[in-house]
Each structure stands twice: as structure tokens, then as C-alpha cells.
C-alpha positions, 0 to 999 in steps of 0.5 A: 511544492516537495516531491511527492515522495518527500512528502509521503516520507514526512508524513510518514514520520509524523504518522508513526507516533501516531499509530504507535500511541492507537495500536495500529502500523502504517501500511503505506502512505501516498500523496497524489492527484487525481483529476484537479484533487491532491489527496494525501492519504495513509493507509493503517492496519492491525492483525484483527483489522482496522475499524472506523474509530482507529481510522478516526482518531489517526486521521484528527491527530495527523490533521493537527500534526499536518497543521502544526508542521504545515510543509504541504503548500497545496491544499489537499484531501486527507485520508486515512483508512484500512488497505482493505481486503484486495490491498496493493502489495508495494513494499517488500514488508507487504510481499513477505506477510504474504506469502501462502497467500494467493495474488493478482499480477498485473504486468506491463506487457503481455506474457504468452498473450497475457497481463494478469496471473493468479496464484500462490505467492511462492517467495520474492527477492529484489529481482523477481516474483514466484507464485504457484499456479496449479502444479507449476510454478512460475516467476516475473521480474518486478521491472514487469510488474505493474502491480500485485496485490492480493485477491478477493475469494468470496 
């Protein structure tokens, strides 16, 4: 079977012409087990946000894509849907459209008997985090990260 990140990068490739032809852009893609299930999923998004037909007419084209290139020897679940309000913040594209916008972070280990901070994302670089929690500031290096990702204000 391909490493997984080999099979995200493949279907990735498969995907963009797919999302350029529907006017959407890839958010992410992943390829994962859960319990005894693959699933391959891709997550798509647009500024005025995805609907159940842009999710539709993706998810059939790179069905037939999937099918016609046939590189996943595992049978799998395909997924295609919006990153959704609360999304995951992985890649640097995420973080930078991001920023003003206030986040969760999750991190490995507590910090001053903590593992989750709120606050304004500040700035990033490929070491560390900066968000702003009231009047102070406060920065995490990304190794310390387990996950961030925006919060949900109702």
C-alpha cells in the first residue's frame, strides 16, 4: 500500500483540476483509518462557502479520477466536504488567512498547568505561534502544538 502521505499528494493532484473546473480550492486532504475503515477524504472551500452541490460534483469527478487511476489498493470511503466553521489550521496557507481571527490551541504538554489557549492569532513563522489573550501576548513553538484551529462564537 502507498504511504499515506503519498496517497494525499496523488489525490491532491487528481483534485486541483477538479476544484478549478467547480470554483472551489482544496483545503486539505487526508487519508486515514479509523477503527477497520480507510477513509480518503478532501476538504474544499470557497470565500462565500461551500454548498452540498460543490461537494457533490467534486466528490463524483474524483470518484471517476480515483477510478480511472486506481493507485489505492485498499478499499476506502471517500469524502468530500467543507473544512466547516471549527476548521483545523495544518498548513502555513490556513494560519496566514487567519490571522485577526481568534483560535483554539491544543498543545502536547501542559504550560503553567494548561493544554488549551484561546485567543487572537497574532503571526506565525515555521518555529512558532503568537496569539493575543487579552493584553498580553503569548507565543508556543509548533513542536508543542498538538492542533489549532479556529474557534466557534455563537
Amino acid at each position: 500500500m502507498l504511504k499515506r502521505e503519498e496517497c494525499e499528494a496523488r489525490t491532491e493532484a487528481l483534485l486541483l483540476p477538479i476544484t478549478e473546473r467547480y470554483g472551489v480550492e482544496i483545503y486539505d486532504v487526508e487519508f486515514v483509518k479509523e477503527r477497520e475503515e480507510w477513509y480518503l477524504r478532501a476538504y474544499i472551500d470557497k470565500p462565500q462557502g461551500v454548498n452540498i452541490q460543490d461537494c457533490e460534483n467534486v466528490s463524483r469527478a474524483l470518484s471517476d479520477e480515483l477510478d480511472r487511476e486506481d493507485f489505492i489498493e485498499d478499499a476506502y470511503i471517500l469524502e468530500v466536504s467543507s473544512p466547516g466553521l471549527g476548521r483545523v489550521l495544518k498548513k502555513d496557507k490556513h494560519l496566514s488567512k487567519s490571522i485577526g481571527q481568534e483560535v483554539e490551541i491544543k498543545l502536547y504538554r501542559p504550560v503553567e498547568k494548561r493544554k488549551e489557549f484561546e485567543g487572537i492569532l497574532e503571526r506565525f513563522d515555521e518555529d512558532s505561534i503568537t496569539i493575543s489573550e487579552e493584553d498580553s501576548e503569548r507565543t508556543f513553538s509548533r513542536r508543542d502544538i498538538a492542533q489549532i484551529r479556529l474557534t466557534i462564537d455563537f
